[in-house]
C-alpha positions as CSV (number, residue, x, y, z in Angstrom):
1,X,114.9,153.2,64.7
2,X,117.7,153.2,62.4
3,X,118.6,155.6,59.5
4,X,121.3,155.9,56.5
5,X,121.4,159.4,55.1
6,X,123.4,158.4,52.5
7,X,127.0,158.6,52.2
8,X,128.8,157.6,55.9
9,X,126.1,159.5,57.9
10,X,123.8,156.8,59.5
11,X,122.3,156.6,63.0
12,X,119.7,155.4,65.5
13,X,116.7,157.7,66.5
14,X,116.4,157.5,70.3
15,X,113.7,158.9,72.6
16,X,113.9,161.8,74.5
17,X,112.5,159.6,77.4
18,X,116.2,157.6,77.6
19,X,118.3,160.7,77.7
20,X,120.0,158.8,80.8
21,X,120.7,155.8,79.6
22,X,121.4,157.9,76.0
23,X,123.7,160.1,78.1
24,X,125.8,157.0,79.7
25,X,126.2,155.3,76.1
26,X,127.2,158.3,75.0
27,X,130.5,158.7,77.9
28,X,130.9,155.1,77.4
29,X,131.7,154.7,73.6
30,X,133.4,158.1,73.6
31,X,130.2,159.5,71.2
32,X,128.4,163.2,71.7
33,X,124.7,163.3,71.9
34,X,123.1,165.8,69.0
35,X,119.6,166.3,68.6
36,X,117.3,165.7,65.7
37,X,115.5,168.9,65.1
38,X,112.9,169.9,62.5
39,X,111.0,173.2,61.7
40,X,108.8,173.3,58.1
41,X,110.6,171.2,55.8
42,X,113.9,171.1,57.6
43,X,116.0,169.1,59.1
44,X,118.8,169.2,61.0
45,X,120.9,167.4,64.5
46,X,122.4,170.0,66.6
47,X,125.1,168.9,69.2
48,X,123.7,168.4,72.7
49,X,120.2,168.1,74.0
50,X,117.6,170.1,72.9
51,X,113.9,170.0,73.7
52,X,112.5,172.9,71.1
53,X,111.8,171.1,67.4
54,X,113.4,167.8,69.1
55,X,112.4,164.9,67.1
56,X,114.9,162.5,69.2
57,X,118.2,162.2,70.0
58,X,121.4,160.4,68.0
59,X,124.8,159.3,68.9
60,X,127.5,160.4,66.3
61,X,131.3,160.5,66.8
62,X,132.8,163.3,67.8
63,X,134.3,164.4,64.9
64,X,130.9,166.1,63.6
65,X,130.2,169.7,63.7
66,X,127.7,171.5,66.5
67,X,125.4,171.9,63.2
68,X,125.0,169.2,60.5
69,X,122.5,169.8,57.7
70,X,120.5,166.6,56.9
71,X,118.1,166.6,53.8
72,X,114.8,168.7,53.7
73,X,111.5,167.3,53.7
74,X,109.9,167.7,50.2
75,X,106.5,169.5,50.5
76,X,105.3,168.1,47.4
77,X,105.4,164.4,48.9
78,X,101.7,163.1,49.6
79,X,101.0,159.9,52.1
């Protein structure tokens, strides 16, 4: 699954399931592996893997931050 946050940050949602293949990607395209976490309405990928509030995994480049902020869910939203 593919996402575009807006601005430069996009990326592709992985399973937690494929952290091995996830985790040889990521030493083979010189990347770091951050996790997708969420807790209420936010939202967040935190460098490394993480299994509390994990939503999936990402590749980014290294450049990033251990933290990076993504946009918070609106509670107002209705499916």
């Amino acid at each position: 699954m593919n996402f575009n946050l807006g601005g430069n940050l996009s990326f592709e949602l992985f399973d937690l399931e494929h952290v091995s293949q996830l985790t040889a990607l990521a030493i083979q395209t010189d990347q770091e592996i951050y996790t997708l976490k969420t807790a209420e309405h936010s939202n967040w990928l935190e460098r490394g893997i993480h299994i509390v509030d994990e939503m999936g995994l990402v590749l980014l480049l290294k450049n990033f931050t251990d933290n990076i902020n993504l946009p918070d869910d609106n509670p107002d939203d209705t499916l």
